[in-house]
N, C-alpha and C positions, 0 to 999 in steps of 0.2 A: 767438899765432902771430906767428913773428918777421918782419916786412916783409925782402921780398927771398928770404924762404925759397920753393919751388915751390908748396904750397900758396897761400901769402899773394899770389902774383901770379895766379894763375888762379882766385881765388875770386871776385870781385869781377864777372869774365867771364861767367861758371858763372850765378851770383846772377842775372844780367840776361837769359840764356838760360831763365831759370824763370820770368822775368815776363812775358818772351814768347809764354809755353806755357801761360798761368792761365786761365783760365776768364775771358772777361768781364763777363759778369752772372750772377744767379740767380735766378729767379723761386719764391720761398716760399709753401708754401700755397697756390699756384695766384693769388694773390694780393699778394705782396708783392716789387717788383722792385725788386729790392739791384744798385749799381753800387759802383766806387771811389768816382767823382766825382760827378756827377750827369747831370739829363737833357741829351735834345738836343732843335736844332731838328732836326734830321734823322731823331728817332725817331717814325718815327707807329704803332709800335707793337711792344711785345717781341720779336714773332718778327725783328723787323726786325735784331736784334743775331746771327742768325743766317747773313747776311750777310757777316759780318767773318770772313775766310779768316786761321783760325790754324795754324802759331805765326804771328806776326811782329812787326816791329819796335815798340813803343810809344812811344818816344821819337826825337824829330826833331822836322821840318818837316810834321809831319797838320794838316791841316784836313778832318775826316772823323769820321764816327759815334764810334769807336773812340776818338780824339783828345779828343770832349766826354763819351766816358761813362768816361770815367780819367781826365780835370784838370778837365772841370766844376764849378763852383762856383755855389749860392744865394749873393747880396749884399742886403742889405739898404738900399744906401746909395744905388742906382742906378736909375735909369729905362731900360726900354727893355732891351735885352741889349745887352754889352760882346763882343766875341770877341779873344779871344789867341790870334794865328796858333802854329799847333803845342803849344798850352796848354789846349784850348776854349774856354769863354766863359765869363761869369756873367749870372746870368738873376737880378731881383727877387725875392725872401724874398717869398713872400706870408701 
């Protein structure tokens, strides 16, 4: 696709319009709760991701459910949890 052609300028728009619209979790088996990123402190429990009023935006300035279960991070390196405003946080590897 040639940059500058209509396609190549409204795809990239398009693309972010669909990540807005994904599904945030999924619970498998009844049993296994899949995110992007990882958990929160704000989650006290699955249903809780039922909450998050989609579509909407996922990238900016969040600090909110949404925010930690799409950039959360396990670290291995840290004590205690970290938080990246509009990033989530990282929480200890255990």
């Amino acid at each position: 696709m040639r940059k500058g052609s209509d396609m190549a300028d409204t795809m990239p728009a398009s693309h972010a319009q669909v990540f807005d619209c994904l599904p945030v979790a999924a619970l498998v088996a009844k049993d296994i709760f899949c995110v992007h990123g990882g958990l929160s402190p704000m989650l006290a429990r699955p249903e809780d991701v039922n909450s998050i009023k989609r579509p909407c935006k996922i990238l900016g300035e969040r600090n909110d459910l949404l925010s930690d279960l799409t950039w959360s991070d396990p670290h291995q390196k840290i004590k205690g949890e970290l938080r990246f405003p509009g990033a989530g946080f990282a929480a200890p590897w255990m």
